[in-house]
C-alpha positions in Angstrom: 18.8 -43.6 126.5 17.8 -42.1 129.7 20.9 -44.2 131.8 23.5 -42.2 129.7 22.0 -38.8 130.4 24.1 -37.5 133.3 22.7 -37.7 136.8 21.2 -34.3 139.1 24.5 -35.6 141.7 27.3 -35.5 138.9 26.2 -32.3 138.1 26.3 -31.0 141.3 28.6 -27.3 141.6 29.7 -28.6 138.3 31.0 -25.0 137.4 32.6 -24.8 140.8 34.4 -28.1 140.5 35.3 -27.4 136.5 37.5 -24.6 138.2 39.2 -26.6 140.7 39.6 -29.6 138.2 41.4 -26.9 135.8 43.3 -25.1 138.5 44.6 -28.8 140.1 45.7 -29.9 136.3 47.8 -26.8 136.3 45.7 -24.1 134.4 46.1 -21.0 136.8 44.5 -18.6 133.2 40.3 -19.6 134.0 37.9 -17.6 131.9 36.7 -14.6 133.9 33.2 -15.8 134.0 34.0 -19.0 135.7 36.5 -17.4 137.8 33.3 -14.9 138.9 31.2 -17.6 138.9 33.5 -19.8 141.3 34.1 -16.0 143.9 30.0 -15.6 143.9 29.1 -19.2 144.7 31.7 -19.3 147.1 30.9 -15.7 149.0 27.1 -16.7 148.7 27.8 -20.1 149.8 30.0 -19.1 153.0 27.4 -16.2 153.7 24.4 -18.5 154.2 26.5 -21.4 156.2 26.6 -19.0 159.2 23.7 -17.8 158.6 20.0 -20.1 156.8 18.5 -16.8 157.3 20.1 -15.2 154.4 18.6 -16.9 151.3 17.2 -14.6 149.0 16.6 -15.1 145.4 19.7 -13.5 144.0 21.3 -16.8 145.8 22.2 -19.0 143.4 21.2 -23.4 143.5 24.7 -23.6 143.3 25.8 -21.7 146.7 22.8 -23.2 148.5 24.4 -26.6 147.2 27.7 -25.6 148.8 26.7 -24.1 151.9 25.1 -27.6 152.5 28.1 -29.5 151.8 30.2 -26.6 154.1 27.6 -27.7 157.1 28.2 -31.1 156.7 31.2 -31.9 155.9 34.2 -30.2 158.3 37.1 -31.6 155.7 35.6 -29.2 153.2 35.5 -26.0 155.7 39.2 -26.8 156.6 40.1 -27.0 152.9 38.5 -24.0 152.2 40.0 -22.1 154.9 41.3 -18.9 154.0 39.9 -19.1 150.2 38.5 -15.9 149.9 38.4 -15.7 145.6 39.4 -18.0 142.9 42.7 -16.4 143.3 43.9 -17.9 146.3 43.5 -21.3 144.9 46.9 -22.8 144.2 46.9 -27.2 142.9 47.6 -28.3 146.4 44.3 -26.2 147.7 42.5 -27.0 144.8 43.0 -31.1 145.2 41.9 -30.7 148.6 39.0 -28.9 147.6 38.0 -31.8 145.5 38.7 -34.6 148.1 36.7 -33.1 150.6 33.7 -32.1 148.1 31.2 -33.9 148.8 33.0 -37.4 149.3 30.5 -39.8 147.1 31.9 -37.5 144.5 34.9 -36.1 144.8 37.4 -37.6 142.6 39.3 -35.5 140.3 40.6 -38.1 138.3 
């Protein structure tokens, strides 16, 4: 019972990566709360990359989780590059998005 509970690592940004999953699939209409979800964890995320010092507890597990991944791994930086809301996420960004997030677990499909 316990192997077909899903594991902490495939739930990882699992909001975040729902709205990259819809937006490469071709759903461009999100739900506003993921869309504000996706713009929080990303402006959080991107705000304690350049700077650890920043945590606070309005950060949420999910931009802490990102701003990791942003540190670590350049390909995901360079696909986020000039993302600045959910908005300026077209399929192409999106896909790129997902290659580059976290690598062990990145597949959209």
């Amino acid at each position: 019972m316990l192997a077909a509970m899903p594991s902490e690592n495939s739930r990882r940004l699992e909001l975040f990566r729902l709205a990259l999953l819809l937006i490469n699939r071709g759903n461009r209409d999100l739900p506003a709360p993921l869309s504000l979800h996706f713009d929080a964890v990303l402006h959080q995320a991107r705000k304690l990359s350049d700077d650890p010092d920043a945590i606070s507890p309005d950060v949420t597990p999910q931009a802490v989780q990102l701003a990791n991944d942003l540190r670590v791994y350049e390909g995901l930086r360079d696909a986020l590059a000039g993302v600045n809301s959910i908005g300026d996420v077209n399929s192409a960004v999106a896909h790129k998005v997902l290659q580059n997030l976290e690598p062990k677990l990145a597949s959209a499909d």
